[in-house]
C-alpha positions in Angstrom: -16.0 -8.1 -50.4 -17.2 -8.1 -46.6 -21.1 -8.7 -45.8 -22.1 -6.0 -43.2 -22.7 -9.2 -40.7 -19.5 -10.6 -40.7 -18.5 -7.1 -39.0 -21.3 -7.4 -36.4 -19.7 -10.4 -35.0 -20.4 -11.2 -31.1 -17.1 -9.8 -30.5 -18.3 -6.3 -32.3 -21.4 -6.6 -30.8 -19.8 -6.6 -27.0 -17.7 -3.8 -28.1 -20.5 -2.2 -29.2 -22.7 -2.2 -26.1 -20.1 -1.4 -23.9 -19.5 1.6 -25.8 -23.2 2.7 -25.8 -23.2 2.1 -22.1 -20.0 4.4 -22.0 -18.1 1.3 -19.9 -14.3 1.5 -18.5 -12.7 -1.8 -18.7 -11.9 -3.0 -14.9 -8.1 -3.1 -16.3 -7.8 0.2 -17.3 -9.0 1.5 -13.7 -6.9 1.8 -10.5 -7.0 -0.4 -7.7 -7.6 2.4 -5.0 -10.0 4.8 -7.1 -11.5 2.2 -9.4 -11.3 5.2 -12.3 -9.6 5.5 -15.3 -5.7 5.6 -15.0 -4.1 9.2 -15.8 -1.0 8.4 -14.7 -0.4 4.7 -14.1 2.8 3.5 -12.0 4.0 0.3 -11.6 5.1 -1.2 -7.6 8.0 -3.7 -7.5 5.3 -6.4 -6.7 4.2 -5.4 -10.4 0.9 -4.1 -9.3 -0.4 -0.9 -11.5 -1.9 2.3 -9.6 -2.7 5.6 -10.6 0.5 8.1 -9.4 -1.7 10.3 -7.3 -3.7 7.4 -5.5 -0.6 5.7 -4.7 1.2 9.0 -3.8 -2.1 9.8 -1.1 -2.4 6.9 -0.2 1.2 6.6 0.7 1.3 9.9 2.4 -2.2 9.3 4.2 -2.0 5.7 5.3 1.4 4.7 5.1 4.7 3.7 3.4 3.4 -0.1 2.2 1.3 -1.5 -0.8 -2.4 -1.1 -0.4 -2.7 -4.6 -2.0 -0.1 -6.9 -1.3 1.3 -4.6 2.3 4.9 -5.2 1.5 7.0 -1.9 2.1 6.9 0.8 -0.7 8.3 4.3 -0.8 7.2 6.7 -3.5 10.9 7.2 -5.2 10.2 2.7 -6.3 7.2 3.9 -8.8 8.0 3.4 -12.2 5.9 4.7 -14.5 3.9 2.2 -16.3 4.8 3.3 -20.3 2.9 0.2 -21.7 -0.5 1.1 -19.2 -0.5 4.2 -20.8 0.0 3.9 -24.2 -3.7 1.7 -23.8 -5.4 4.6 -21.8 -4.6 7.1 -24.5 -5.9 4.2 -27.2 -8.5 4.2 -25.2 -9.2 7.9 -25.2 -9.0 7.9 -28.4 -11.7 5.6 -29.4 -13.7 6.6 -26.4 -13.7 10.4 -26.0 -16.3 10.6 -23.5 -13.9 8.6 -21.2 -11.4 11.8 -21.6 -14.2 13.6 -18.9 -15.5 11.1 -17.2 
């Protein structure tokens, strides 16, 4: 049998609050936008952005990694299967996060 307080262990209590505060984990955002990733892609450096940040800022600013300024071209984004599989966990347990 579980006692209700070994479920409200620090741990659940952090998750707790930051659901009550309605918080986005900083991994789960993009590095240009800083919101939640719709559609995250991965750069050959390995860093994760959201497809239509990267896309603008690529178009916008120019043909390099906003982060790391090596040379990037849109057609070298990969989408990022494993980002998004923990967005849409995410959404899941978080459907505010789904509008915000």
């Amino acid at each position: 049998m579980i006692c209700i307080f070994e479920f409200f262990t620090p741990k659940n209590r952090l998750v707790d609050e930051r659901r009550k505060r309605r918080e986005i984990p900083d991994f789960l955002c993009g590095k240009i936008s800083f919101e939640l990733l719709r559609d995250p892609v991965i750069t050959p450096s390995g860093i994760t952005y959201d497809r239509n940040d990267i896309l603008t800022h690529l178009h916008r600013v120019g043909h390099f990694d906003p982060v790391t300024r090596v040379p990037l071209t849109a057609d070298q984004l990969i989408p990022n299967l494993a980002m998004r599989e923990v967005v849409e966990h995410f959404e899941k347990e978080n459907e505010w996060a789904v509008d915000a």
